[in-house]
C-alpha positions in Angstrom: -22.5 -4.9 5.8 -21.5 -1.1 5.6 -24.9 0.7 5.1 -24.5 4.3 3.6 -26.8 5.8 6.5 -29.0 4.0 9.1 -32.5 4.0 9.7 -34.5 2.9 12.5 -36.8 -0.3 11.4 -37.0 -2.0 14.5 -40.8 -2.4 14.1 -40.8 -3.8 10.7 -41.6 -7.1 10.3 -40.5 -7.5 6.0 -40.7 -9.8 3.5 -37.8 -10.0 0.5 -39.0 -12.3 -2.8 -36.5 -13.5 -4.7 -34.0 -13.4 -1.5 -32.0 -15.9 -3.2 -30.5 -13.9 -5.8 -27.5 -11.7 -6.0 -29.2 -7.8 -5.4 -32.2 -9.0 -2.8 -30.0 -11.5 -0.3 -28.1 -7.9 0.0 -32.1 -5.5 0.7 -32.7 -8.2 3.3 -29.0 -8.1 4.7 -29.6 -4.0 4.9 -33.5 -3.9 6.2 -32.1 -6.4 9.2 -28.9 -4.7 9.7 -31.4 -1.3 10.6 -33.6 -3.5 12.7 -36.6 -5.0 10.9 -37.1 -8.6 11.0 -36.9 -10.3 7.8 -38.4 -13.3 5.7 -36.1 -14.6 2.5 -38.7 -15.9 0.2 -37.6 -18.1 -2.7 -38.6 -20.8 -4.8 -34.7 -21.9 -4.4 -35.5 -22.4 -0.8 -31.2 -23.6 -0.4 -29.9 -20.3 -1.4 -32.7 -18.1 0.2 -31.1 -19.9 3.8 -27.6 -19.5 3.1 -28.5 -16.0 3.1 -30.7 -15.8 5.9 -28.1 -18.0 8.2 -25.7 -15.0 7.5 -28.0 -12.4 8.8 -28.8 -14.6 11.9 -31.6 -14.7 14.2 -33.5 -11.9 12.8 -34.4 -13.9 9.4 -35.6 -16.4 8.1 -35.9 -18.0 4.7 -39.1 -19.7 3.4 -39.5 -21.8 0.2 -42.0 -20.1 -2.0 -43.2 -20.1 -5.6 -44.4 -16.6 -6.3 -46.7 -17.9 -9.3 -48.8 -20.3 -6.9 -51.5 -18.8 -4.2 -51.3 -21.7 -2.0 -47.5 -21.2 -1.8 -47.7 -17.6 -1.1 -50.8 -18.5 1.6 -48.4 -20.9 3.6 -45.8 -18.3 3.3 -47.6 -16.1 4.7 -48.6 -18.3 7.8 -45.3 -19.1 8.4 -43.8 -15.5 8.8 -46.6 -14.9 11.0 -45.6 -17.6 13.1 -42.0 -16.6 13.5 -42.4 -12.9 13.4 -46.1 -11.6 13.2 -47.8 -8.9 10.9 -46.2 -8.1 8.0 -45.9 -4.2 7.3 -42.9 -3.8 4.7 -42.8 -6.0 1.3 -40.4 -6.3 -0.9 -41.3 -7.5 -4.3 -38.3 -8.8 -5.8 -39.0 -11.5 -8.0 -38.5 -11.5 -11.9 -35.9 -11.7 -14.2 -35.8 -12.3 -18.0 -36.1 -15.4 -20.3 -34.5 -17.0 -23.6 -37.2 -18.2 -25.0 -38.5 -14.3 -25.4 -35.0 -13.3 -26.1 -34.6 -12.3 -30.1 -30.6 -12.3 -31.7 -31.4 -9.1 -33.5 -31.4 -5.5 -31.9 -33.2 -4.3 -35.2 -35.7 -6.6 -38.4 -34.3 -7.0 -41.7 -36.2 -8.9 -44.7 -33.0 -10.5 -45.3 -32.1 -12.0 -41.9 -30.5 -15.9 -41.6 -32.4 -18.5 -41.0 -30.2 -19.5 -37.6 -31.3 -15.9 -36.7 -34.1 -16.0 -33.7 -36.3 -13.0 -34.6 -39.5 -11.7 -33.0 -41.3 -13.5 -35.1 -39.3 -16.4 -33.2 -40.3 -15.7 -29.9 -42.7 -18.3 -28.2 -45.4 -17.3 -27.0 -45.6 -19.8 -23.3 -41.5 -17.3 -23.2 -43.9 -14.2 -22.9 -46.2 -15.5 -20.8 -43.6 -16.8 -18.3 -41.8 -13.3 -18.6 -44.9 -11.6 -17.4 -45.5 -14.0 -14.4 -42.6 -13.7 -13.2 -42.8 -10.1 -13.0 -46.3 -8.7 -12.7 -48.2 -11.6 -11.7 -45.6 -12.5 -9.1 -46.0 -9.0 -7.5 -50.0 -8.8 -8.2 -50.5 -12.4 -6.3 -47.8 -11.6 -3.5 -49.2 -8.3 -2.8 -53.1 -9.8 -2.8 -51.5 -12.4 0.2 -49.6 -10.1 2.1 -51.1 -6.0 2.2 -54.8 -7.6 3.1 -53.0 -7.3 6.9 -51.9 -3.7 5.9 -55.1 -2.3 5.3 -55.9 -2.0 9.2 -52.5 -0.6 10.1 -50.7 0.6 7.2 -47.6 -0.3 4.9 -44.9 -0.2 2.6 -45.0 -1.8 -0.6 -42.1 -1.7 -2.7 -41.7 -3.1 -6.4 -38.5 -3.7 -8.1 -38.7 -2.2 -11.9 -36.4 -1.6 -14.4 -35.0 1.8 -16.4 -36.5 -0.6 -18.9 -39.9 0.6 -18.3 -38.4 3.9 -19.0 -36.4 3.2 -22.4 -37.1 -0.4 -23.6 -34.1 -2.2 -24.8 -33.0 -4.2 -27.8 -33.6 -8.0 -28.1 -36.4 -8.1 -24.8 -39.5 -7.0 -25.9 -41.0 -9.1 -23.0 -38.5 -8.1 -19.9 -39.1 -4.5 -21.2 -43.1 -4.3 -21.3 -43.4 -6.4 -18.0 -41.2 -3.7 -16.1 -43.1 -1.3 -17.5 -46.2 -2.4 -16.6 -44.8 -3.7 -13.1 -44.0 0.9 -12.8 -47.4 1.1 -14.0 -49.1 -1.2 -11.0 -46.7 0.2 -8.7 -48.6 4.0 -9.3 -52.0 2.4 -9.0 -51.3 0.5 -5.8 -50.2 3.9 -4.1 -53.6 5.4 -5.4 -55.8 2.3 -4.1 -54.2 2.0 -1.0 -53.8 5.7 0.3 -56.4 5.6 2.2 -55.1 2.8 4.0 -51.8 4.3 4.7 -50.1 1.6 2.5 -47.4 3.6 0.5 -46.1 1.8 -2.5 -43.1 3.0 -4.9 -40.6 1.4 -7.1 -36.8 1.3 -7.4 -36.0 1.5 -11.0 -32.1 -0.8 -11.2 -30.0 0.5 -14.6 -27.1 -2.4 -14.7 -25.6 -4.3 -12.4 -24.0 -7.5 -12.9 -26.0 -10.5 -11.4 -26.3 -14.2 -11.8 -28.9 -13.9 -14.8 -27.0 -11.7 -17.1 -23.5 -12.2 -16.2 -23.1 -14.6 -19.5 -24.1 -11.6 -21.6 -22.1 -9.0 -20.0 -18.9 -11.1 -20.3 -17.5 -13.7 -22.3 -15.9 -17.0 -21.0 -12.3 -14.8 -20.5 -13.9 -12.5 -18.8 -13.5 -9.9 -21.6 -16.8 -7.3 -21.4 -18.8 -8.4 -24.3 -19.9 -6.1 -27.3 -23.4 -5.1 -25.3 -21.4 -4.3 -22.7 -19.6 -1.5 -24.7 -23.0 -0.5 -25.6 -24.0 -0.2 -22.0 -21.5 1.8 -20.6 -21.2 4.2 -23.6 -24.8 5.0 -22.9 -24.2 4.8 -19.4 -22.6 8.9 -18.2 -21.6 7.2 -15.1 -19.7 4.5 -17.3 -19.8 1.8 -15.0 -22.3 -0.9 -13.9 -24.2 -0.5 -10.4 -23.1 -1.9 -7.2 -25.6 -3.1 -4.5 -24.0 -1.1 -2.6 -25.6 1.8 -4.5 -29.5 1.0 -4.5 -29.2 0.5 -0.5 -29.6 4.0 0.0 -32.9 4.0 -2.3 -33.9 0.7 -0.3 -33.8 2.7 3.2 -35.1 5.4 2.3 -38.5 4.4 0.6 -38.4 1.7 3.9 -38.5 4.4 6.3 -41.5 6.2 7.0 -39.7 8.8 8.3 -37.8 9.7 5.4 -40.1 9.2 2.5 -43.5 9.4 4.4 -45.1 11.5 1.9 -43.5 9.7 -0.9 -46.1 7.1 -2.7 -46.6 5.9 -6.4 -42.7 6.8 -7.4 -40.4 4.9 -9.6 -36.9 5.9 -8.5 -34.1 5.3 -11.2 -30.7 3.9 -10.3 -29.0 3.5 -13.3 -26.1 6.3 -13.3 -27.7 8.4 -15.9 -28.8 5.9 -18.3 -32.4 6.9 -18.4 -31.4 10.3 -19.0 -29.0 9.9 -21.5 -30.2 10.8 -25.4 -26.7 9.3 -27.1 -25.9 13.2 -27.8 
Protein backbone atom coordinates (compact mmCIF):
# COMPACT_ATOMS: atom_id res chain seq x y z
CA UNK A 1 0.00 0.00 0.00
CA UNK A 2 1.28 3.57 -1.03
CA UNK A 3 0.27 5.79 2.06
CA UNK A 4 0.19 9.63 1.15
CA UNK A 5 2.50 10.40 4.30
CA UNK A 6 3.62 8.24 7.24
CA UNK A 7 3.05 8.45 10.73
CA UNK A 8 4.64 6.77 13.52
CA UNK A 9 1.91 4.26 15.38
CA UNK A 10 4.17 1.83 16.57
CA UNK A 11 2.51 1.90 20.00
CA UNK A 12 -0.99 1.56 18.88
CA UNK A 13 -2.56 -1.41 19.53
CA UNK A 14 -6.21 -0.74 17.04
CA UNK A 15 -9.26 -2.19 16.43
CA UNK A 16 -11.03 -1.81 12.79
CA UNK A 17 -15.06 -2.97 12.78
CA UNK A 18 -16.35 -3.82 9.80
CA UNK A 19 -12.65 -4.97 8.47
CA UNK A 20 -14.36 -7.03 6.07
CA UNK A 21 -15.64 -4.49 3.79
CA UNK A 22 -14.19 -2.70 0.83
CA UNK A 23 -13.07 1.00 2.63
CA UNK A 24 -11.98 -0.57 6.35
CA UNK A 25 -9.75 -3.81 5.13
CA UNK A 26 -7.89 -0.66 3.42
CA UNK A 27 -7.71 1.83 7.41
CA UNK A 28 -6.45 -1.39 8.85
CA UNK A 29 -3.94 -2.13 5.76
CA UNK A 30 -2.75 1.86 6.46
CA UNK A 31 -2.80 1.91 10.53
CA UNK A 32 -0.40 -1.36 10.23
CA UNK A 33 1.61 -0.29 7.39
CA UNK A 34 2.63 3.01 10.00
CA UNK A 35 3.17 0.48 12.74
CA UNK A 36 0.16 -0.14 14.99
CA UNK A 37 -0.93 -3.49 15.55
CA UNK A 38 -4.31 -4.29 14.24
CA UNK A 39 -7.53 -6.43 15.01
CA UNK A 40 -10.11 -6.94 11.83
CA UNK A 41 -13.39 -7.27 13.45
CA UNK A 42 -16.30 -8.73 11.55
CA UNK A 43 -19.27 -10.60 11.73
CA UNK A 44 -18.06 -12.20 8.22
CA UNK A 45 -15.18 -13.54 10.13
CA UNK A 46 -13.84 -15.24 6.28
CA UNK A 47 -13.39 -11.93 4.63
CA UNK A 48 -12.13 -10.02 7.80
CA UNK A 49 -8.96 -12.87 7.49
CA UNK A 50 -8.37 -12.70 3.96
CA UNK A 51 -7.57 -9.24 4.86
CA UNK A 52 -5.73 -9.56 7.82
CA UNK A 53 -3.50 -12.61 6.13
CA UNK A 54 -2.45 -9.82 3.67
CA UNK A 55 -1.25 -7.49 6.24
CA UNK A 56 0.70 -10.39 8.03
CA UNK A 57 1.85 -10.78 11.47
CA UNK A 58 0.83 -7.53 12.79
CA UNK A 59 -3.14 -8.37 12.42
CA UNK A 60 -5.47 -10.31 13.18
CA UNK A 61 -9.07 -10.84 12.35
CA UNK A 62 -11.77 -11.80 14.95
CA UNK A 63 -15.34 -12.84 14.31
CA UNK A 64 -17.65 -10.33 15.94
CA UNK A 65 -21.29 -9.20 15.81
CA UNK A 66 -21.21 -5.54 16.78
CA UNK A 67 -25.00 -5.74 17.90
CA UNK A 68 -24.27 -8.53 20.71
CA UNK A 69 -22.19 -7.52 24.12
CA UNK A 70 -21.10 -10.98 24.70
CA UNK A 71 -19.56 -10.95 21.16
CA UNK A 72 -17.92 -7.68 21.51
CA UNK A 73 -16.71 -8.92 25.36
CA UNK A 74 -14.88 -12.05 23.81
CA UNK A 75 -13.54 -9.78 21.23
CA UNK A 76 -12.22 -7.89 23.41
CA UNK A 77 -10.35 -10.73 25.35
CA UNK A 78 -9.06 -12.01 22.44
CA UNK A 79 -7.12 -8.81 21.17
CA UNK A 80 -5.83 -8.54 24.48
CA UNK A 81 -4.42 -11.87 24.24
CA UNK A 82 -2.64 -11.37 20.96
CA UNK A 83 -1.77 -7.74 21.30
CA UNK A 84 -2.72 -6.05 24.75
CA UNK A 85 -4.51 -2.72 25.57
CA UNK A 86 -6.43 -1.24 23.14
CA UNK A 87 -5.80 2.61 22.62
CA UNK A 88 -7.01 3.38 18.88
CA UNK A 89 -10.78 2.22 17.73
CA UNK A 90 -12.04 2.31 14.67
CA UNK A 91 -15.80 2.28 14.44
CA UNK A 92 -16.58 1.09 11.16
CA UNK A 93 -19.50 -0.75 11.07
CA UNK A 94 -22.86 0.30 9.30
CA UNK A 95 -24.24 0.40 6.09
CA UNK A 96 -27.77 0.88 4.70
CA UNK A 97 -30.91 -1.36 4.25
CA UNK A 98 -33.79 -2.09 1.65
CA UNK A 99 -36.30 -2.65 3.73
CA UNK A 100 -35.89 1.36 4.86
CA UNK A 101 -35.13 2.19 1.35
CA UNK A 102 -38.30 4.16 -0.42
CA UNK A 103 -38.49 4.25 -4.72
CA UNK A 104 -39.40 7.89 -4.51
CA UNK A 105 -36.93 10.84 -4.06
CA UNK A 106 -40.13 13.09 -3.38
CA UNK A 107 -44.50 12.10 -2.11
CA UNK A 108 -47.10 12.51 -4.55
CA UNK A 109 -51.03 11.67 -3.68
CA UNK A 110 -51.02 10.06 -6.94
CA UNK A 111 -48.10 7.58 -6.60
CA UNK A 112 -48.51 3.58 -8.05
CA UNK A 113 -49.31 1.11 -6.06
CA UNK A 114 -45.82 -1.04 -6.96
CA UNK A 115 -44.30 2.26 -5.67
CA UNK A 116 -42.53 1.66 -2.09
CA UNK A 117 -43.14 5.01 -0.32
CA UNK A 118 -42.28 6.09 3.28
CA UNK A 119 -45.29 5.12 4.29
CA UNK A 120 -43.86 1.59 3.08
CA UNK A 121 -40.93 1.48 5.10
CA UNK A 122 -40.91 -1.28 7.88
CA UNK A 123 -40.39 -0.37 10.86
CA UNK A 124 -37.87 -3.76 12.28
CA UNK A 125 -35.73 -1.80 8.41
CA UNK A 126 -35.38 1.34 10.78
CA UNK A 127 -34.51 -0.28 13.60
CA UNK A 128 -31.88 -2.44 12.02
CA UNK A 129 -30.49 0.74 10.17
CA UNK A 130 -29.92 2.34 13.54
CA UNK A 131 -28.17 -0.74 15.08
CA UNK A 132 -26.03 -1.02 12.77
CA UNK A 133 -24.81 2.30 12.98
CA UNK A 134 -25.24 3.91 16.44
CA UNK A 135 -25.84 1.15 18.50
CA UNK A 136 -22.93 -0.78 16.94
CA UNK A 137 -20.52 2.21 17.87
CA UNK A 138 -22.42 2.96 21.40
CA UNK A 139 -21.93 -0.90 22.46
CA UNK A 140 -18.31 -1.22 20.84
CA UNK A 141 -17.12 1.83 22.37
CA UNK A 142 -18.84 0.82 26.09
CA UNK A 143 -16.33 -2.64 25.55
CA UNK A 144 -13.37 -1.19 24.40
CA UNK A 145 -12.56 2.84 25.78
CA UNK A 146 -13.35 1.44 29.63
CA UNK A 147 -9.31 0.48 29.22
CA UNK A 148 -8.74 4.09 27.77
CA UNK A 149 -9.92 5.94 30.57
CA UNK A 150 -6.50 5.13 32.63
CA UNK A 151 -4.25 5.88 29.74
CA UNK A 152 -5.95 7.70 27.06
CA UNK A 153 -7.30 7.17 23.36
CA UNK A 154 -8.49 7.68 20.04
CA UNK A 155 -11.87 7.02 19.17
CA UNK A 156 -12.86 7.40 15.69
CA UNK A 157 -16.47 7.02 14.10
CA UNK A 158 -17.16 6.61 10.51
CA UNK A 159 -20.20 9.15 9.50
CA UNK A 160 -21.51 10.23 6.44
CA UNK A 161 -21.92 13.89 4.46
CA UNK A 162 -25.32 12.40 5.04
CA UNK A 163 -25.51 13.78 8.45
CA UNK A 164 -24.73 16.97 6.81
CA UNK A 165 -27.30 17.05 3.77
CA UNK A 166 -29.65 14.01 4.05
CA UNK A 167 -30.36 12.29 0.83
CA UNK A 168 -33.37 11.14 -1.13
CA UNK A 169 -34.97 7.65 -0.72
CA UNK A 170 -32.87 6.89 3.02
CA UNK A 171 -34.52 8.56 5.61
CA UNK A 172 -33.01 5.96 7.93
CA UNK A 173 -29.12 5.77 6.62
CA UNK A 174 -29.39 9.62 6.78
CA UNK A 175 -30.65 10.20 10.51
CA UNK A 176 -28.39 7.34 11.91
CA UNK A 177 -25.25 9.14 10.42
CA UNK A 178 -26.32 12.01 11.73
CA UNK A 179 -26.84 11.07 15.04
CA UNK A 180 -23.61 8.67 14.83
CA UNK A 181 -21.80 12.89 14.16
CA UNK A 182 -23.83 13.81 17.00
CA UNK A 183 -22.34 10.86 19.57
CA UNK A 184 -19.13 11.33 18.10
CA UNK A 185 -19.14 15.38 19.64
CA UNK A 186 -20.45 14.11 22.98
CA UNK A 187 -17.89 11.33 23.40
CA UNK A 188 -14.98 13.97 22.86
CA UNK A 189 -16.81 16.13 25.66
CA UNK A 190 -17.16 13.00 28.13
CA UNK A 191 -14.04 11.70 27.67
CA UNK A 192 -11.61 14.85 27.69
CA UNK A 193 -10.77 14.41 30.75
CA UNK A 194 -9.56 11.10 30.19
CA UNK A 195 -7.42 12.09 27.30
CA UNK A 196 -9.72 9.93 24.97
CA UNK A 197 -9.99 12.11 21.74
CA UNK A 198 -12.89 11.11 19.48
CA UNK A 199 -13.76 12.59 15.89
CA UNK A 200 -15.45 11.42 12.82
CA UNK A 201 -14.50 11.07 9.12
CA UNK A 202 -17.45 12.19 7.21
CA UNK A 203 -17.09 9.69 3.43
CA UNK A 204 -19.06 11.62 0.36
CA UNK A 205 -19.13 8.56 -2.39
CA UNK A 206 -17.22 5.97 -3.06
CA UNK A 207 -18.05 2.86 -4.71
CA UNK A 208 -18.25 -0.19 -2.36
CA UNK A 209 -19.76 -3.56 -2.19
CA UNK A 210 -23.20 -2.14 -0.66
CA UNK A 211 -24.10 0.37 -3.27
CA UNK A 212 -22.27 -0.71 -6.23
CA UNK A 213 -25.86 -2.14 -7.76
CA UNK A 214 -27.14 1.42 -7.51
CA UNK A 215 -24.34 3.26 -8.88
CA UNK A 216 -24.16 0.98 -12.01
CA UNK A 217 -26.31 -1.05 -13.99
CA UNK A 218 -25.62 -4.73 -15.05
CA UNK A 219 -23.44 -3.14 -18.22
CA UNK A 220 -21.70 -1.22 -16.21
CA UNK A 221 -23.35 2.01 -17.49
CA UNK A 222 -23.40 4.74 -14.36
CA UNK A 223 -26.98 4.72 -13.43
CA UNK A 224 -29.36 7.81 -13.34
CA UNK A 225 -28.31 8.54 -9.41
CA UNK A 226 -25.07 8.41 -10.46
CA UNK A 227 -25.56 11.54 -12.82
CA UNK A 228 -27.16 13.02 -9.88
CA UNK A 229 -24.13 12.41 -7.75
CA UNK A 230 -21.50 13.73 -9.63
CA UNK A 231 -23.31 16.76 -10.96
CA UNK A 232 -23.66 17.69 -7.29
CA UNK A 233 -20.33 16.52 -6.67
CA UNK A 234 -17.53 19.88 -7.86
CA UNK A 235 -14.88 17.33 -7.81
CA UNK A 236 -17.06 15.16 -10.28
CA UNK A 237 -15.89 11.93 -9.45
CA UNK A 238 -16.49 9.31 -6.64
CA UNK A 239 -13.77 8.92 -3.68
CA UNK A 240 -10.98 6.54 -3.71
CA UNK A 241 -9.74 4.89 -0.47
CA UNK A 242 -6.88 6.16 -1.33
CA UNK A 243 -8.20 9.60 -0.48
CA UNK A 244 -9.70 9.22 3.20
CA UNK A 245 -6.12 7.56 4.23
CA UNK A 246 -4.74 10.87 4.83
CA UNK A 247 -7.84 11.82 7.16
CA UNK A 248 -7.41 8.24 8.78
CA UNK A 249 -3.62 9.15 9.79
CA UNK A 250 -3.97 12.09 10.73
CA UNK A 251 -6.95 11.91 13.38
CA UNK A 252 -4.69 8.44 14.44
CA UNK A 253 -1.81 10.36 15.29
CA UNK A 254 -1.55 12.15 18.33
CA UNK A 255 0.97 14.11 17.01
CA UNK A 256 -0.83 15.59 14.23
CA UNK A 257 -4.30 16.15 15.47
CA UNK A 258 -3.52 16.19 19.35
CA UNK A 259 -5.72 19.05 20.06
CA UNK A 260 -8.26 17.92 17.54
CA UNK A 261 -11.51 16.19 19.41
CA UNK A 262 -15.36 16.15 18.72
CA UNK A 263 -14.74 16.94 14.66
CA UNK A 264 -16.53 15.50 11.84
CA UNK A 265 -14.19 15.78 8.82
CA UNK A 266 -15.93 15.66 5.27
CA UNK A 267 -14.45 13.75 2.44
CA UNK A 268 -16.75 14.05 -0.19
CA UNK A 269 -14.99 16.41 -2.95
CA UNK A 270 -17.23 19.33 -2.27
CA UNK A 271 -20.49 17.66 -2.04
CA UNK A 272 -21.42 19.07 1.37
CA UNK A 273 -20.60 22.30 0.19
CA UNK A 274 -22.22 22.41 -2.95
CA UNK A 275 -25.82 24.46 -3.08
CA UNK A 276 -26.71 23.14 -6.87
CA UNK A 277 -25.99 27.00 -7.93
Amino acid sequence: MKLPFHVDLSSAVAVVTGAGGVLMSEFAKALAACGARVALLDINFEAAKKFADEIGDRAIAVRCNCLDRESILQAKETVGEAFGRVNLLINGAGGNNARATCDNETMAPDLPASVKSFFDLEESGLKFVFDLNITSAFLVTQVFAKDMVEGGGNIINISSMNAFRPLTKIPAYSAAKAGVSNFTQWLAVHFAPCHIRANAIAPGFFVTNQNRDLLYGPDGAPTARTGKILAATPQKRFGEVSDLIGTLLWLASDEASGFVTGSVIAVDGGFAAYSGV
